[in-house]
N, C-alpha and C positions, 0 to 999 in steps of 0.2 A: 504494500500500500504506500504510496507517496500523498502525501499531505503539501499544497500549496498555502503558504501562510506570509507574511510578513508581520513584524510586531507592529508596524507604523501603523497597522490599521485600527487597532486600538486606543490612540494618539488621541483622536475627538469624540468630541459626542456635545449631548445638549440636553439641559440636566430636566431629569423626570423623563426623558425620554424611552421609550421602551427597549430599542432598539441600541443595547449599552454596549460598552466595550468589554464587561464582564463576560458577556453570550461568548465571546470567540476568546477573552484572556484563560478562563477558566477551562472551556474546552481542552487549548494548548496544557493546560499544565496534567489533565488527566490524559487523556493522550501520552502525551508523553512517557507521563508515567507506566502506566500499563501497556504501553505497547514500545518499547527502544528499540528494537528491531524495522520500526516503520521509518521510511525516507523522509526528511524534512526539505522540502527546495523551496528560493526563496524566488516570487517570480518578477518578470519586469512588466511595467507598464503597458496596455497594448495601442498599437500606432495606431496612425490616421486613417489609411487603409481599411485598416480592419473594423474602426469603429463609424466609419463614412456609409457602410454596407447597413447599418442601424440606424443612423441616428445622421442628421444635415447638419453643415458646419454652425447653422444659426443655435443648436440645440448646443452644440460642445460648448460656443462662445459662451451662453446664457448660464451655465456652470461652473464660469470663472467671476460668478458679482454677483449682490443682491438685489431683487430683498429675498424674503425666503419665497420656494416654491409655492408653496399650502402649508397649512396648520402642522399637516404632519412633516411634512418636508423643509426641514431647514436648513437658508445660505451657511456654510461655513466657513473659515476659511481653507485651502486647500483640500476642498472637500471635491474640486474635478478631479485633482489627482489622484485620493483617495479611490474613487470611480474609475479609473485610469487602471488603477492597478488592479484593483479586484478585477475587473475584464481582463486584462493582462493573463491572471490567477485561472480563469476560465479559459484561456484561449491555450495557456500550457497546456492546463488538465486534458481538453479535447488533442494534444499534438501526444503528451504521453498515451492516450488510449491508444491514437492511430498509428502512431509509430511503434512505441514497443508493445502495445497491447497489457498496457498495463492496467493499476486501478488506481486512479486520480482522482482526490478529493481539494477541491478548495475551501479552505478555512479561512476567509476574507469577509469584510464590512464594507460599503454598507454590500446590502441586499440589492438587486436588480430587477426582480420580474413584473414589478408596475410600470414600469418604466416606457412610456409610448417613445416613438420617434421624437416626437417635438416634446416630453413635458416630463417632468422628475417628479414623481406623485409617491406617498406609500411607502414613504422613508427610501425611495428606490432614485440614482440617478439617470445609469448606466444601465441599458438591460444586458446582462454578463451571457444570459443563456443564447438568446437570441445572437449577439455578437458573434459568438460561439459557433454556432449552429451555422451561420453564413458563410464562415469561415470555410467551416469544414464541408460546404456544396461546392467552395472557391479552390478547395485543394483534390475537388474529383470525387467526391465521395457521393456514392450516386443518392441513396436515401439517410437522411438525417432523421432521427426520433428524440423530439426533448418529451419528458417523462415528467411532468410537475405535480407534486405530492402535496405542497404546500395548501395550510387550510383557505389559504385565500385566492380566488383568481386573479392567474398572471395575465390582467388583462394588457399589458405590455407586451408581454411576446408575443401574445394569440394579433393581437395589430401587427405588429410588426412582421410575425410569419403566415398572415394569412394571404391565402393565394400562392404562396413561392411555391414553385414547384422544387420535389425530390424533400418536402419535408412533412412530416405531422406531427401535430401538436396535440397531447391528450393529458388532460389534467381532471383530479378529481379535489373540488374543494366545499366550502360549508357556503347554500347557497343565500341570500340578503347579507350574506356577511360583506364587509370593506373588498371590492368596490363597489359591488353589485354587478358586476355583468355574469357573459356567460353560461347563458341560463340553455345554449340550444347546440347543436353541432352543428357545423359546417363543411364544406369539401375536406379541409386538411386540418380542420381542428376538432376535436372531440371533449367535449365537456360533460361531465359528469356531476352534479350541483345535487348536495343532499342537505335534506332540511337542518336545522340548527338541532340539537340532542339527538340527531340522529342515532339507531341503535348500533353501537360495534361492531357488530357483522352485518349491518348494512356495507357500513364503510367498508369494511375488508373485501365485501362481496363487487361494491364498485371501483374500489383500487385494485383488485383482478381483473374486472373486464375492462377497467384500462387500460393494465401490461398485457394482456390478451390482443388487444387493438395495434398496441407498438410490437408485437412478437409476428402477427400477421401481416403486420405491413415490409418485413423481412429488412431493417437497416442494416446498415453498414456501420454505425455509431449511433447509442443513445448518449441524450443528454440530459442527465437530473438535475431539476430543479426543486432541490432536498430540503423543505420547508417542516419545520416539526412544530408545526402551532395546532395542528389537527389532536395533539396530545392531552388526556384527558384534566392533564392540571396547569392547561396553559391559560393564561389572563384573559387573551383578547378576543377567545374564540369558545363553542360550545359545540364541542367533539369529544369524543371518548377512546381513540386509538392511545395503546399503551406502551410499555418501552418495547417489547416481546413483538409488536406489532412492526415497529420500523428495522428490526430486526429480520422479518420476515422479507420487505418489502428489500433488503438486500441480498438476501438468500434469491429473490427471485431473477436478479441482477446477475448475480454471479450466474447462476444457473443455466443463464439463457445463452454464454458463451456469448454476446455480441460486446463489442468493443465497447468502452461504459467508462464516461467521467460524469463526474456532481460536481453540484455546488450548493454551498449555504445560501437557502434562501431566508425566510424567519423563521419562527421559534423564540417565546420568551419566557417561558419558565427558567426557574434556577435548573429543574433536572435536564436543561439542554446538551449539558453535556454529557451523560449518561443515553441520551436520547441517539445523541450523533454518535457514539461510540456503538451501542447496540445496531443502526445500521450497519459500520464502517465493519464491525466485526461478519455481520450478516452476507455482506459482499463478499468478504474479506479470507472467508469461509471459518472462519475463527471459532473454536467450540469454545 
């Protein structure tokens, strides 16, 4: 397992914010712990190129000044590069799948997947998946699958990759919850929206016929967008999947033998780091 990380990313934040620098400091320190045998690489920022495929020059600009985005979205400063690099952290992770067929996880801040073309919503500037994902249709890869588990729709990517062909987009999340879309499928995007308290195995039952959707669509590379707020003691959502759960959903991962990097998308409980570790193990094949 290679873990993409740098410590700068836990440098800012904006107090009371949910979205804290603890979620990814504390991760690193259990991580590490319990696993030394796992790769640490530290990654660079990703270029112009690659983030012009996402997102217009007028959107990078509006990243470098205030005022803030939205309520939830705040100017910071040095908060494009912050953006910069967590994409960067994404675009590694998809080059370590495809090239050595490895398992890349990025442990970076902020978060990406609200993130439309023009607008930084959702505590998101940069959409990291998306980026990603274009990327790797730019280096030949005939079909691309991003995989979004997070409890919230990634209505950024599904804009962003709707229509391109050689990709699909299948996410299952909590449906009226932040932003509210998402509610229908489309050609290349598959949406699965279940009520708020939904039962347990509801969810399990429609984050299978999710990975069922990206297994029959036969990629070349998925792309996870690794969100653990679906978690039954998370703050900002009312779901009920448990640690054993995201554990599974990496068992299913590895399983499928297709080429496979993640990324951190949310998740705010304190057990996120337990949360991301029982995936990472689950991939990882880790008993």
């Amino acid at each position: 397992m290679v873990i993409l990380h740098d410590p700068s990313c836990t440098r800012y934040h904006a107090p009371g914010h949910p979205e804290r620098p603890q979620r990814v400091a504390a991760t690193v320190e259990l991580l590490r712990k319990r696993h030394p045998d796992w790769v640490w690489q530290q990654p660079g920022p990703a270029g112009e190129e690659a983030l012009l495929r996402a997102h217009p020059p007028a959107h990078l600009e509006r990243l470098t000044r205030g005022p803030d985005f939205d309520a939830d979205t705040a100017f910071l400063p040095e908060i494009a590069a912050h953006a910069r690099l967590a994409a960067g952290a994404a675009l590694a992770a998809m080059d370590l799948a495809l090239d050595r067929g490895g398992k890349a996880f990025s442990l970076m801040r902020p978060p990406g997947h609200h993130a439309t073309r023009n607008r930084a919503m959702g505590f998101c500037y940069l959409n990291h998946i998306a980026i990603a994902a274009l990327a790797a249709r730019a280096r030949g890869v005939e079909r691309v699958a991003v995989w979004d588990f997070d409890a919230h729709h990634g209505n950024g990517t599904e804009a962003i990759l709707q229509g391109k062909p050689g990709i699909l987009f299948a996410i299952v999340h909590e449906e009226f919850s932040y932003p509210g879309t998402g509610t229908a499928h489309t050609a290349n995007c598959r949406n699965w929206a279940l009520p708020p308290l939904s039962p347990r195995a509801d969810h399990l039952a429609a984050l299978n016929a999710s990975w069922d959707s990206i297994r029959a669509f036969q990629p070349g590379l998925v792309l996870v967008s690794a969100g653990f707020d679906a978690y039954a003691g998370d703050p900002l959502t009312d779901m009920y999947l448990e640690t054993e759960d995201f554990r599974t959903l990496g068992n299913w991962v590895r399983e499928s033998g297709i080429p496979s990097a993640a990324i951190l998308e949310g998740g705010y409980s304190d057990h996120l780091p337990e949360l991301i570790d029982g995936f990472l193990c689950g991939w990882n094949g880790a008993t």
